[in-house]
VOGU-3710 file (C-alpha; in Angstrom, 3 decimals, decimal comma):
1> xxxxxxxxxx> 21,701/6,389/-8,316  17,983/4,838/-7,303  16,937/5,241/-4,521  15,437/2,451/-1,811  11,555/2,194/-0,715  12,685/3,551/2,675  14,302/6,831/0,819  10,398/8,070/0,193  8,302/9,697/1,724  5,848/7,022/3,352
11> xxxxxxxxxx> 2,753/9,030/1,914  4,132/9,107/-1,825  4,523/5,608/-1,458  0,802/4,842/0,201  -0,604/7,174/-2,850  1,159/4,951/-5,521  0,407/1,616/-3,848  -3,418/2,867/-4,015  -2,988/3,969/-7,314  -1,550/0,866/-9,046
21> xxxxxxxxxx> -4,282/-1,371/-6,686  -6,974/0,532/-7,937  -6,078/-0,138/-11,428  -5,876/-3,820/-11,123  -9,299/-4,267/-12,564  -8,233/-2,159/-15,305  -5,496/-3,469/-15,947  -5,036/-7,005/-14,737  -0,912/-7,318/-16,091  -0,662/-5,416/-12,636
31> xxxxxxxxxx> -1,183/-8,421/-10,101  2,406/-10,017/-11,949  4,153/-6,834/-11,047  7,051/-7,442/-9,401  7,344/-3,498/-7,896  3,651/-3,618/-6,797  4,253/-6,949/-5,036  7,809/-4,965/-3,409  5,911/-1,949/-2,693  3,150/-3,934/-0,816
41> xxxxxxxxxx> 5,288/-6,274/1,059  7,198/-2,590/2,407  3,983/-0,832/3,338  2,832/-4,050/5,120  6,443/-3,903/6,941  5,443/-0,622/8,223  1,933/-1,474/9,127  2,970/-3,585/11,371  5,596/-1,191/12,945  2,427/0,937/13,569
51> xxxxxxxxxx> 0,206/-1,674/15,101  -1,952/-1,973/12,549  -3,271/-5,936/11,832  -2,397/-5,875/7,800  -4,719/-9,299/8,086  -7,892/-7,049/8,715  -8,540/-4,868/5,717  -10,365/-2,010/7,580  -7,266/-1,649/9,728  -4,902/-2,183/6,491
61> xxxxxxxxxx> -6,917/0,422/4,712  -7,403/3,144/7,378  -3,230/3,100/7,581  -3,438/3,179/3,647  -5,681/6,577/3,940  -4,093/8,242/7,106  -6,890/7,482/9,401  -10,049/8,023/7,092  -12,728/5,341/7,517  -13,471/4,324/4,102
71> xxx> -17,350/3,483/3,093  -18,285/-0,048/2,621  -15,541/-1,424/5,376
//
């Protein structure tokens, strides 16, 4: 049986959501897939739960990367 977003572990889930969005460049099919649309929509979900502002990217991105400021935000 599959299992559900919520069944993984949140930080498998951030590493393939930044995986797949760092290949959309690459590989532009990507921004029509329905799973990295899903997966998005989840993390987002529990963003929010945290407190984090998905609007602002730096805030959306820190949550992505566990707390580490990324360069250039």
């Amino acid at each position: 049986m599959m299992k559900a977003l919520n069944d993984y572990a949140i930080s498998d889930l951030k590493l393939i959501y930044q995986l797949m969005h760092e290949r959309l460049p690459h590989d532009p099919m990507l921004m029509d897939s329905d799973l990295l649309a899903d997966l998005q929509t989840y993390l987002q979900k529990q963003a929010s739960n945290d407190g984090v502002d998905v609007s602002l990217h730096a805030q959306w991105a820190s949550w992505l990367n566990d707390g580490v400021q990324l360069k250039g935000l």
